[in-house]
C-alpha positions, 0 to 999 in steps of 0.5 A, spaced: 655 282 249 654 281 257 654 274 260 649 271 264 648 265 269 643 263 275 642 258 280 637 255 283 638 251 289 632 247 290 636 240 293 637 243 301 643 238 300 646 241 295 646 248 296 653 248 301 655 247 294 652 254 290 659 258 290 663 253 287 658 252 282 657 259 281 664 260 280 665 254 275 659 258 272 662 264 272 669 262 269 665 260 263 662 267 260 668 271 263 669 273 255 662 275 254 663 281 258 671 283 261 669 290 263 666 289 269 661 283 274 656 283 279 653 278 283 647 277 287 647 271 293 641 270 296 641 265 303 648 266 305 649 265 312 656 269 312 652 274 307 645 274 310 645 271 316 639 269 318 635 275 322 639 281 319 638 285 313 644 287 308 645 294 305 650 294 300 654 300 298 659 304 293 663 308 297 671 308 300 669 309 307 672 307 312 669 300 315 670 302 322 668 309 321 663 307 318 660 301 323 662 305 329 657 311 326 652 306 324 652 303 331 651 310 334 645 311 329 641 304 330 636 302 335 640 299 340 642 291 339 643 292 332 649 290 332 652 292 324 658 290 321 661 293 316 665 289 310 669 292 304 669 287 298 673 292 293 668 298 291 662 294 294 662 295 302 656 290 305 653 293 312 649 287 315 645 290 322 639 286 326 633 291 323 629 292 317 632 293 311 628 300 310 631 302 317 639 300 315 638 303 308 636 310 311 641 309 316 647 308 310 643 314 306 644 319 313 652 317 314 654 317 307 650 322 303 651 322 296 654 315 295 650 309 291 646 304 295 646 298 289 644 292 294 638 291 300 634 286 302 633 280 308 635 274 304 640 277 298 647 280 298 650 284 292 657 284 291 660 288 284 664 292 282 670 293 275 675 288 273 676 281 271 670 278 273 675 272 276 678 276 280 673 279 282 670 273 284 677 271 289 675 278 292 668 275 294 670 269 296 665 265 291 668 259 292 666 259 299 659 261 300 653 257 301 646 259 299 639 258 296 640 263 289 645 265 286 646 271 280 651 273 275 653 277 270 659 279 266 659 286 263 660 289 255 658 296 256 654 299 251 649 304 253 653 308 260 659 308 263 664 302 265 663 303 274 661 299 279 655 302 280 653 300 272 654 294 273 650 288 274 645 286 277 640 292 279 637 290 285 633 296 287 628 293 291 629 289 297 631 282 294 629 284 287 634 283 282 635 284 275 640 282 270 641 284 263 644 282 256 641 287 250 639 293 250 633 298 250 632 303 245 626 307 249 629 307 255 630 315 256 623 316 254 620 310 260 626 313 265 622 320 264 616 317 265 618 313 271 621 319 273 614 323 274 611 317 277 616 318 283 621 313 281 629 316 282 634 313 279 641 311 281 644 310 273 644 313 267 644 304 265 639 302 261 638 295 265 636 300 271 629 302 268 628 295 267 630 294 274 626 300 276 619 299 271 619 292 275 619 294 282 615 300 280 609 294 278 611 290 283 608 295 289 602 297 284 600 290 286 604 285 280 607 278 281 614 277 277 611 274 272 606 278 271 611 285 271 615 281 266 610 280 261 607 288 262 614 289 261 614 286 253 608 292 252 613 297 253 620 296 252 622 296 245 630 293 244 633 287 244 634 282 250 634 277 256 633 278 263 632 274 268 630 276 275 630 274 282 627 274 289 627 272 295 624 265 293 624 265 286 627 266 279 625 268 271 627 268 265 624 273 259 627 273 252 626 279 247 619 277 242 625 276 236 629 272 241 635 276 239 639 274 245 642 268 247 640 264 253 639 256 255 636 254 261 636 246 264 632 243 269 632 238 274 628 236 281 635 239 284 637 245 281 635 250 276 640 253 272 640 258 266 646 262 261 648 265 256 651 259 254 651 251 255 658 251 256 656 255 263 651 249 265 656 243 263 659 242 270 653 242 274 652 235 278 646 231 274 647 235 268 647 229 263 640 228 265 637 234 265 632 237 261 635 242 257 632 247 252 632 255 249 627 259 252 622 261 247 621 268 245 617 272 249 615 267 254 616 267 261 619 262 265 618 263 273 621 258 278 619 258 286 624 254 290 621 249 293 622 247 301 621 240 304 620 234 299 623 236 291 618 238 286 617 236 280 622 237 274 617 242 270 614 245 276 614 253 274 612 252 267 612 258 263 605 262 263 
């Protein structure tokens, strides 16, 4: 089944305020998928400071260990910090995101890198997606953007690194409600096309064929609706950048989703009941994204935008 709810912050006055609201967000599709949860934070100034690349990664090193290595490895003035959240351990550094991901990849081979970028850290693992959300200290957390998902396994395994998002380009991320009947035969084809893969998830080919667009020279919106040509199933997905967000349903719409607009803020979930606590909520303009559209949304800097400024294409 899978629970989905994002924020967009385009009021900066507001956006001290994101984690509690993503929290309250949370605890409202919490029985829409008790196995496991994910989240992706964009902005944070303890997640993400300002002029440092985040790597997330699976693993039970130990922090310590890990730093020191990394600090050996790294041009000098790097600075990394090495942070466990449970199964997730989030290194920061002063260098670019490639370069801090190839160092992780050198001092832990093997293990399964589920978070890069300069804007967004990824935090996820298995259990109570409340609980979990007490780990990563949600509830103090500022930011721009913020994605969740709480997870019902249908198609692989119940792990950390199955869960959701899949961010497998830098501050590209993907969550997922529904499944792909194709998805072995376009994993194959990405495959040959170079693309490796850290999953046997289904939401990760997805994740994979949009980044795989992206960097042939796509914009979001455009890999999202070349997407509907090849993938068959059910679903919605919404999709995050550094600077924006998207939400896509499935041509028959089989998979829930609502979304609601004001010049401060764009929210969507899997259901209202997550958008009821927002500031301004009762004027907001509030609807059920169509089948088959796709709605992109960019954040705004200086003066508020217009309420329906990122209409659907």
């Amino acid at each position: 089944m899978c629970g989905i709810a994002a924020l967009q912050i385009r009021n900066p006055a507001l956006r001290g305020e994101l984690g509690g609201l993503m929290h309250g967000m949370l605890c409202e599709i919490v029985e829409r998928g008790p196995d496991s949860a994910g989240l992706a934070l964009y902005g944070s100034d303890r997640l993400t400071p300002e002029g440092s690349s985040a790597i997330t990664v699976i693993t039970d090193a130990d922090p310590a260990v890990l730093e020191a290595e990394l600090r050996a490895s790294l041009p000098q003035g790097a600075e990394p910090t090495v942070v466990a959240y449970a199964e997730s351990v989030l290194v920061n550094a002063e260098v670019e995101a490639s370069v801090l991901e190839a160092a992780v990849r050198a001092a832990l081979p093997g293990e399964s890198i589920i978070g890069r970028g300069s804007n967004v850290a990824v935090l996820k693992g298995v259990g109570h997606p409340v609980a979990l959300a007490e780990v990563y200290g949600l509830t103090g957390i500022s930011g721009t953007q913020a994605l969740s998902h709480t997870r019902m396994a249908t198609e692989s395994a119940v792990t950390a690194v199955g869960a959701h998002p899949f961010t497998v380009a830098e501050d590209l991320c993907l969550v997922h409600n529904g499944s792909f009947s194709n998805h072995a035969s376009i994993r194959r084809w990405l495959r040959a096309e170079g693309v490796e893969f850290d999953s046997e998830n289904d939401s990760e080919v997805a994740a994979r064929f949009i980044a795989w667009r992206m960097s042939h020279g796509d914009d979001l919106t455009t890999a999202l609706e070349a997407l509907q040509g090849v993938f068959d199933g059910f679903y919605t997905l919404v999709v995050t950048t550094a600077d924006s967000m998207a939400v896509v349903r499935d041509p028959i719409a089989c998979k829930p989703a609502i979304i609601a607009e004001t010049v401060d803020w764009i929210a969507m979930a899997s259901e209202y009941r997550a958008l009821a606590g927002l500031p301004g909520i009762e004027d907001a303009r509030i609807f059920e994204p169509s089948p088959g559209v796709v709605y992109t949304w960019t954040i705004t800097t200086g003066a508020l935008a217009p309420v329906l400024e990122g209409a659907a294409r």
